[in-house]
N, C-alpha and C positions, 0 to 999 in steps of 0.2 A: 126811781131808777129800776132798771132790771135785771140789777145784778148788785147785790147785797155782802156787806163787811163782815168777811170772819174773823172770827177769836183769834186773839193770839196761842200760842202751841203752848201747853200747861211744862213749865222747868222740872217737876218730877218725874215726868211719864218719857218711856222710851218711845215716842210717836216722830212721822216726817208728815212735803209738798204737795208631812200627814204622817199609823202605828202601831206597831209588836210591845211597843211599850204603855205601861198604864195611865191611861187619859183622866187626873184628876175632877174633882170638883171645883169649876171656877168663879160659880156666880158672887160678885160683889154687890149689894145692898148698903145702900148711905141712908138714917136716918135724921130727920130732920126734927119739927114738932117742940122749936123752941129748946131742945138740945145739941150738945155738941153731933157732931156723924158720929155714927159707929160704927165701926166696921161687922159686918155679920159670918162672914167667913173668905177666907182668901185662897187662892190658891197653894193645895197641896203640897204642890211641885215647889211651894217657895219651902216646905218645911227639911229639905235636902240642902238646902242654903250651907255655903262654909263658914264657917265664923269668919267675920270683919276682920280685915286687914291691920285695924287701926281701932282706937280708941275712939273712935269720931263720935258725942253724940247725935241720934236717930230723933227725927221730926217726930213729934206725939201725932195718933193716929186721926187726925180728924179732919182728912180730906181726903179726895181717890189717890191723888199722887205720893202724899207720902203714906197712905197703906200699901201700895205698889210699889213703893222704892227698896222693901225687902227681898221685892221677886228678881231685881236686878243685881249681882254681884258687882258687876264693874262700877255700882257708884260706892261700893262700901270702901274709900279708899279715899286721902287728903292729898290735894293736889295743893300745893305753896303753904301748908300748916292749916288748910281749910278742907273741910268735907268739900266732897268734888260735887258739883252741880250744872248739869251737864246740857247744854242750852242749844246745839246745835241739831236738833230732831231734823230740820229740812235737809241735811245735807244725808245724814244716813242716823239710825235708829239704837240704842243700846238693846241688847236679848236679853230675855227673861232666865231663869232658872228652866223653866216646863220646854223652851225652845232647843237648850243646851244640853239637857237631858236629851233630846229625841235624837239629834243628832248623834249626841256619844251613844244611844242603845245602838244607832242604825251601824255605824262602824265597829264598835266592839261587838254584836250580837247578829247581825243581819248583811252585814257587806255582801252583793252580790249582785249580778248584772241581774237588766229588769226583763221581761216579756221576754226573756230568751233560753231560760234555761228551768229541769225539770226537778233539779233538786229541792231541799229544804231552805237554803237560804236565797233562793233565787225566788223561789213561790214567796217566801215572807214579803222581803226587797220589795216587789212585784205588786202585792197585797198592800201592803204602807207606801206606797207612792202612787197609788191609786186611790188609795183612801184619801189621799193627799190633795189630791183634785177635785173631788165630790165636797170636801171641807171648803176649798175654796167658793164650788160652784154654790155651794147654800149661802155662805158666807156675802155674796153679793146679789143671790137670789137668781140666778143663772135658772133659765129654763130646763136646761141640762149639763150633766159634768162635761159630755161632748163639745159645749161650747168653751170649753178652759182650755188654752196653748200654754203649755209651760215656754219661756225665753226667760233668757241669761238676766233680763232686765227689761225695764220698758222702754229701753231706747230699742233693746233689740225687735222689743214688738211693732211698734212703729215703724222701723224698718222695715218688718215682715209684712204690712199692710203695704207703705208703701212700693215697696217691689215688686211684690207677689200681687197684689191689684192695680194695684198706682203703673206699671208697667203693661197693664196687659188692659186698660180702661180711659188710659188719658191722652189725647193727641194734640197734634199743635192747636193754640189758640183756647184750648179748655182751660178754666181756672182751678186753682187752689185757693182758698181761702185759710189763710191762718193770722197772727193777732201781732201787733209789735210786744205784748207780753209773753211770751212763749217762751218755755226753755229750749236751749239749741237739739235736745235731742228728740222736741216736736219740731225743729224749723228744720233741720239741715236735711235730712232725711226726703222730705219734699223739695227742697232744692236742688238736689241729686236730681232725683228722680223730673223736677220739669226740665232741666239741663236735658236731660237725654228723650224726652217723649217732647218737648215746646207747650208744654203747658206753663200757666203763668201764674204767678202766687201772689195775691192779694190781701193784704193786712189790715185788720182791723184797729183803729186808733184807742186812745185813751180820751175819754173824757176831759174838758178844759177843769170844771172844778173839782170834780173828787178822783180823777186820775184813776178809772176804772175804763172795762172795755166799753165800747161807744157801740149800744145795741142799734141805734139811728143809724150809726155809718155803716155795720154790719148789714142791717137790712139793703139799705143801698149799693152795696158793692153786691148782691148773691143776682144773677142773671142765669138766663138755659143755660149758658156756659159752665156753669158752676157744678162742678161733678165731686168735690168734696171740701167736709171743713173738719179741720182739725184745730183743736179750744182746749187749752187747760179748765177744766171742773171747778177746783180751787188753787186762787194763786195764793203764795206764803210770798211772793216779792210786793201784788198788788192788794193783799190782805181781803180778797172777793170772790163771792162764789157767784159763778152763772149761772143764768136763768135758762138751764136747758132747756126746760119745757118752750121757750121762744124759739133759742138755737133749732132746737132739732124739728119744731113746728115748720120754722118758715125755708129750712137747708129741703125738706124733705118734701115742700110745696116745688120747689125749682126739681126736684131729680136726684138732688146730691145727696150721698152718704156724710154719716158725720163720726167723726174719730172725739173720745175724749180723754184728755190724759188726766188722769186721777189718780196719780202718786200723792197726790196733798186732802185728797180727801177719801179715799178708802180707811186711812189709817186714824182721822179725827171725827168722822160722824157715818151713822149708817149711810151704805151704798144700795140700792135696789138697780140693775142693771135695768130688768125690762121696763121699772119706772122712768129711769130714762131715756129709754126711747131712742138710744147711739144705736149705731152698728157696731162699732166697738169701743172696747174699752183698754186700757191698760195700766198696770199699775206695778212697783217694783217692791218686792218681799225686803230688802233691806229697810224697806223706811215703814213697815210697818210690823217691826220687832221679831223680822224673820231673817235672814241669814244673806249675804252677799251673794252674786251670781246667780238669785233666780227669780220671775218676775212672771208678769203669766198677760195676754192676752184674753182677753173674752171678745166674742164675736158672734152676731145673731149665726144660728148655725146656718140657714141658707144662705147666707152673705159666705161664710166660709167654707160651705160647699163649691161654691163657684168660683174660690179662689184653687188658681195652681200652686204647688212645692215652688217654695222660697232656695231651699239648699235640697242636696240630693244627697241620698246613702243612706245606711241600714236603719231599720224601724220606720221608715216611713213608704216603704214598697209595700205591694200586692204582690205581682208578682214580679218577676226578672227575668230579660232573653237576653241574648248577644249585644239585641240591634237596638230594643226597646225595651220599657217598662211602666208594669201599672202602678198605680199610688193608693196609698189605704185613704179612708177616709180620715177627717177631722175627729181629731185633735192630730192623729201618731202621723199625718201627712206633713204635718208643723214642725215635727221634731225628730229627724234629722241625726245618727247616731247616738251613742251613748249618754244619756241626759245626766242634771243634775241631782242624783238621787237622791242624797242625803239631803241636800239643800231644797228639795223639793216636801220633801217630810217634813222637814226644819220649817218650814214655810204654812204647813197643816197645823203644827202643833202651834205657829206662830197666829192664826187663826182663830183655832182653839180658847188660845190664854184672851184676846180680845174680844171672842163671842162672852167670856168668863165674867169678863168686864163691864160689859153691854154695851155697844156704842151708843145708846143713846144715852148713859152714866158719862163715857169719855166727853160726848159732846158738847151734855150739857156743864161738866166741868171746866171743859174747856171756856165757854162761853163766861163762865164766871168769873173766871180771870182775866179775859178779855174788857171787862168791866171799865 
């Protein structure tokens, strides 16, 4: 097949589908060697932890999840006279201690609007949400910070691709390619959008025996007509991760750009963007132990040079007349007023705590329990 069974999502770990404040030591180390693991050090940030809600006892430390279950407050607490165990990672993600910290410095110590002003707390602000983005852009190995769009989420990003390109690149009769596995906020987005341009959206099948995408009919359906495809990375409904290196080989043989949504796997195994070989990427800070309402697009930066402003208004002009106006370049072209500041820190530090971890420690544990 070519396109292969993921893990199930580990029940200790807060996993899903940037700082003025002090950036701990995060690295965790599991040893093995015919011994229990042991943990070799954990994050700082967890030793701020409030004492337990409850009496619950604590899992003995010999796996990644429950030495990480310290770093989370919200599980120290019994739901029905049972330690709560918290199993819903696909839908949105529990935060660490090092996430919830960064947040409370950024409002109690730093609150202040970003890129706009010349005092102290607006330079800090300014400085931590830019650090914010350079975390991210290492974090998935981005050629440059420039390629990172902060959005409210990855349905927003995917909107912003397709509107802002999908509107000004698709005319009647061009296709869409997307998958009958899709979440609605890869499908609908393009549905919009061929509703109003006559572009037509074509779906990739499942497999008859292991109910996976069907790389055969994929191939089949991509024609000149085919100017983009949009593919979840890994699916948590179809338990599979794509074979992008096929995807983006054969989408990019025809013309077509390729979108991939990676909410379910930025957060379970290392990402390398340019190893992938998309044009963009997206992914949503909730589901990967970062804070609700922020999410970020990545995008090869010439692909996103070429794109125009999605929405209009301050922070994303050059200049301003009466009649007309210029646009800044990529990233601050994408964003459109007052951003989400704290939650864009929140999202650095959320970062942070899983570089700490090592995705390839998460993944491979993940994979173990998948067993």
């Amino acid at each position: 097949m070519l396109l292969h069974k993921s893990p199930c999502q580990p029940p200790a770990m807060a996993h899903h589908q940037h700082g003025a404040h002090a950036i701990p030591s995060q690295r965790v180390k599991l040893h093995h060697r015919g011994k229990r693991n042991s943990l070799m050090s954990v994050p700082q940030a967890a030793a701020q932890e409030a004492s337990p809600q409850t009496s619950s006892p604590q899992p003995q430390q010999h796996t990644l999840g429950a030495a990480c279950r310290k770093d989370f407050p919200i599980l120290h607490q019994d739901v029905n006279s049972r330690p709560l165990v918290y199993l819903d990672n696909a839908a949105t993600s529990q935060k660490p201690h090092h996430v919830l910290n960064a947040l409370q410095t950024y409002y109690s110590h730093n609150n202040s609007n970003v890129h706009r002003g010349v005092h102290a707390l607006s330079a800090r602000a300014t400085t931590d949400y830019e650090a914010a983005r350079e975390k991210v852009a290492r974090f998935i190995n981005a050629a440059s910070h420039r390629e990172v769009v902060y959005t409210r989420n990855a349905s927003e990003a995917i909107n912003l691709v397709a509107y802002s390109w999908g509107m000004a690149n698709l005319k009647p009769g061009d296709e869409i390619i997307s998958s009958v596995g899709e979440h609605h906020s890869s499908l609908v987005p393009w549905q919009l959008v061929a509703a109003k341009t006559g572009a037509v959206i074509k779906h990739v099948t499942l497999t008859q025996d292991t109910q996976e995408l069907d790389m055969k009919h994929y191939k089949e359906l991509l024609t000149p007509r085919t100017k983009v495809v949009c593919l979840v990375h890994v699916s948590n409904m179809l338990g599979a991760v794509l074979d992008t290196d096929y995807v983006v080989e054969e989408a990019h043989k025809v013309g077509a750009k390729v979108l991939l949504d990676c909410c379910q796997s930025v957060p379970h195994m290392p990402v390398d963007v340019q190893a992938l070989g998309a044009d963009w990427v997206v992914a949503s800070g909730h589901k990967m132990c970062g804070p609700t309402g922020i999410g970020f697009l990545w995008g090869r930066e010439e692909v996103l040079m070429g794109m125009d402003p999605w929405m209009g208004g301050g922070e994303m002009i050059q200049d301003v007349f009466l009649d007309h106006s210029t646009f800044a370049p990529p990233p601050a072209r994408f964003e459109a007023g007052t951003p989400a500041i704290g939650e864009a820190i929140g999202l650095g530090a959320a970062v942070e705590y899983l570089q700490g971890l090592g995705m390839e420690n998460v993944h491979a544990y993940e994979k173990e329990l998948g067993k």
